[in-house]
Phi, psi and omega in degrees: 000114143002169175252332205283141187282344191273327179195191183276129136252120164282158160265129185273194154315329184271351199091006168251110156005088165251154156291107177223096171327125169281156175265129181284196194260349171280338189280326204291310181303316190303311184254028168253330189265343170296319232261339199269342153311323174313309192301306198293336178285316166322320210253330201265351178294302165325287198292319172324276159341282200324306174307306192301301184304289190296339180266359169034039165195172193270108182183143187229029188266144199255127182315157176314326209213135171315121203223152191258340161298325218263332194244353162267342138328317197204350194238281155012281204286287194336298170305335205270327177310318248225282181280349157269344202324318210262285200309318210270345213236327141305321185269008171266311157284042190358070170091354173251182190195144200327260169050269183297303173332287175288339180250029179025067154210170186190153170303121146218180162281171191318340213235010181064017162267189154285129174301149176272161183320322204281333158294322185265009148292295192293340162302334230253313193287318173295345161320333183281324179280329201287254179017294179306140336291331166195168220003082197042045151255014132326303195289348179271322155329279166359268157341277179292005188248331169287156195292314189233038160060013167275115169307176231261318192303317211285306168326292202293316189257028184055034183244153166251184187241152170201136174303128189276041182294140177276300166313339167316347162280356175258120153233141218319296188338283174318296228266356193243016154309138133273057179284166184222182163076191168300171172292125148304172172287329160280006152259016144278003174257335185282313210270333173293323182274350184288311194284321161347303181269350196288340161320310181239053172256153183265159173255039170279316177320285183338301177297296178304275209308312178324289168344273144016287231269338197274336163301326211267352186257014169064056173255140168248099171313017168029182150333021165289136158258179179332318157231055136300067146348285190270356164255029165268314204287339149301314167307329175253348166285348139317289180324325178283311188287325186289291178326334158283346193271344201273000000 
């Protein structure tokens, strides 16, 4: 990692050096206030349906007397969605969340990878300090007092927020060359980290990068469009075998 405040720079999988901006305290607020409408709609879509189903009339009212249906049934779940939301929905999204998503960040570790379950458990859990006293504020303190922008959660479970750019698989050095012919060895680490990353690229992204690497290698992407998936992804896995084969 770097010294520097504008962002993480890692070694990828491939051995090139990226560059990844930490996210500050409007990105971090940006997707937090999306993921907690997801959450609040999500939880109350529940209690709602649910409430509607067990009172078997239009009443949302919770029986007079304590009911063990009423509350594993419709009070339960409703809470667990809502308060599990964040852990279950990161270790699903390999570190991201609608949220983080529409709001271009995403979780990683010190070495730029994905966090594992047992970090974004213990971030999640520290949600309860970064809260104090209310609306996150202790974690916003934080944020804005720390060197790399980290809440308290973030500190305990060795992780950052980081802006999620796409082009960072391209880096300039590589990406603005004209080369023709087969892969050199640094466009066979650009198209090995391309294909890395191709799961969580959209596929307009998926197309713009593909492109890119197969013009600059005197490749003719012919009529693909934009969401031929798999003969982009074929076209550059040809690229890797011939260069293995040579």
């Amino acid at each position: 990692m770097n010294g520097e405040l504008s962002g993480l720079t890692v070694d990828s999988v491939t051995g090139i050096d990226v560059s990844l901006p930490l996210a500050g305290p409007g990105a971090r607020a940006t997707a937090f206030l999306i993921d907690w409408i997801v959450r609040l709609l999500l939880a109350l879509a529940w209690f709602v349906v649910a409430a509607l189903l067990y009172n078997g009339r239009l009443s949302l009212a919770p029986p007079a007397t304590n009911d063990a249906g009423w509350f594993g049934g419709v009070a339960a779940p409703a809470s667990g969605i809502y308060f599990l939301y964040h852990p279950i929905i990161e270790l699903v999204m390999r570190g991201s969340t609608p949220g983080k998503r529409m709001g271009g960040v995403r979780i990683v570790t010190r070495d730029g990878g994905v966090p594992g379950a047992g970090a974004l458990l213990v971030r999640n859990v520290f949600r309860l300090i970064d809260s104090v006293p209310m609306f996150y504020g202790l974690g916003l303190i934080t944020v804005m007092l720390s060197r790399e922008n980290l809440r308290i959660g973030d500190m305990a479970a060795g992780t950052l927020l980081v802006f999620d750019r796409e082009d960072t698989l391209l880096p300039a050095t590589a990406a603005t060359g004209q080369h023709s012919g087969r892969l050199d060895a640094a466009g066979a680490e650009i198209v090995a980290e391309l294909l890395e990353r191709w799961p969580r690229l959209s596929p307009e992204a998926r197309a713009r990068l593909a492109r890119k690497l197969l013009a600059r290698y005197g490749e003719d992407p012919g009529d693909l469009g934009d969401a031929a998936e798999d003969a982009w992804r074929a076209h550059l896995q040809r690229l890797t075998d011939e260069r293995e084969g040579s």
